[in-house]
N, C-alpha and C positions, 0 to 999 in steps of 0.2 A: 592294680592297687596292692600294694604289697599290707598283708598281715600282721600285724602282732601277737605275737607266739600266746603271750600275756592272755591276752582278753579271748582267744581260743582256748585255751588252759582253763578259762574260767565257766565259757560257756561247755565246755565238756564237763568242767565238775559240777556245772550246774544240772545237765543234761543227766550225770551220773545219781545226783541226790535225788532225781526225780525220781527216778527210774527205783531206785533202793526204797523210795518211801510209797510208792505206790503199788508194786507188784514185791509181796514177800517172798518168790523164789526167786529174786532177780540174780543173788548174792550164785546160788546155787548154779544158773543160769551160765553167770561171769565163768567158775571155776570150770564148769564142765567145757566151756566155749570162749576160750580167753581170746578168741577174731575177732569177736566181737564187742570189743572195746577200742579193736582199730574202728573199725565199721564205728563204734558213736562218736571214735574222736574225729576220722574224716568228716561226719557230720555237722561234729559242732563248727571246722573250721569252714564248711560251707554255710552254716547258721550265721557262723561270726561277719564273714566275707559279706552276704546277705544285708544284714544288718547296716555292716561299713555304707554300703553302697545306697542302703536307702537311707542314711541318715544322709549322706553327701548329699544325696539330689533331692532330698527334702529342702536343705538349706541353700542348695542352689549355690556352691562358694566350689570352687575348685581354685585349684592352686596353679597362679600362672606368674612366674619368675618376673614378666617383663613387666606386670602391673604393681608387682611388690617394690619394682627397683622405681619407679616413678614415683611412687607413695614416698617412698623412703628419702626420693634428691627434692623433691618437691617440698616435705616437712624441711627437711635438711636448711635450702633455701629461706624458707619460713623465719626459720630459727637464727639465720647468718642475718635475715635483712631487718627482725623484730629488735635483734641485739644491737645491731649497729646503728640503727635507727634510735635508742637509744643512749646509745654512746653517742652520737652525733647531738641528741639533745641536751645531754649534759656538756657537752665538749662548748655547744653554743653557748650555754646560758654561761659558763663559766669564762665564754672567751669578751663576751656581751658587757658583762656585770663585773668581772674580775673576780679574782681568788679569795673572796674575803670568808672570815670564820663563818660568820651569822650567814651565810646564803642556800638558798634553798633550789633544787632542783625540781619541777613539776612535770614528772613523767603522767602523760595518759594511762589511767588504767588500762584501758582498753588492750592498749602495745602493751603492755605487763602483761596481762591478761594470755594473747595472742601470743606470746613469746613461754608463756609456762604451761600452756596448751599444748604449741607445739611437741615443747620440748619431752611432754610426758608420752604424748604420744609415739613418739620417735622410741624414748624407753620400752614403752610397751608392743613397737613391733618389731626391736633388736635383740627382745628379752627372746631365750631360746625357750620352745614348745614339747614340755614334759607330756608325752603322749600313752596313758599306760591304760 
């Protein structure tokens, strides 16, 4: 599982506040023994790591390429047969009734529905994942 520098960065300043607000010679501590601020940062990125790994298998979600690419042609499909199932019902009623001004189309909601569903969904697992 690779780290983000970031949220290591964070939990060592986090690590660091602690440390400064709970023991008043820590400041004195750092100067005389500047190793050991490697030694809290190694820490925190093992805290951090930690952390990563038990939030993952709390949620039980790992990331598996082949299930994302089925997701993604499956909506895909969704979206190609919602649309044209619509275009085929408008292409009907107009071919049925003729081209007149006053005519009305009666799409199912449902297929509206099903087709703007998809589609957002498709947006929201194409949108890229800011991860910080």
């Amino acid at each position: 599982m690779e780290q983000s520098p970031l949220r290591s960065a964070n939990v060592l300043a986090n690590v660091l506040t602690d440390k400064l607000a709970t023991d008043p010679e820590a400041v004195q501590q750092l100067k005389d023994n500047p190793q050991q601020i490697k030694t809290l940062a190694a820490d925190a990125v093992l805290r951090s790591d930690a952390e990563e790994k038990r939030v993952a298998d709390r949620t039980g979600v790992t990331i598996d390429g082949s299930v994302y690419k089925i997701v993604v042609k499956t909506l895909g499909v969704s979206v190609v047969l919602a649309v044209g199932s619509i275009a085929g019902i408008a292409a009907y009623t107009i071919y049925k009734h003729g081209a007149a001004a006053d005519l009305r189309v009666v799409i199912p909601d449902g297929l509206v529905g099903l087709a703007s569903t998809a589609i957002g969904a498709l947006a929201g697992l194409l949108t890229p994942v800011s991860r910080s």
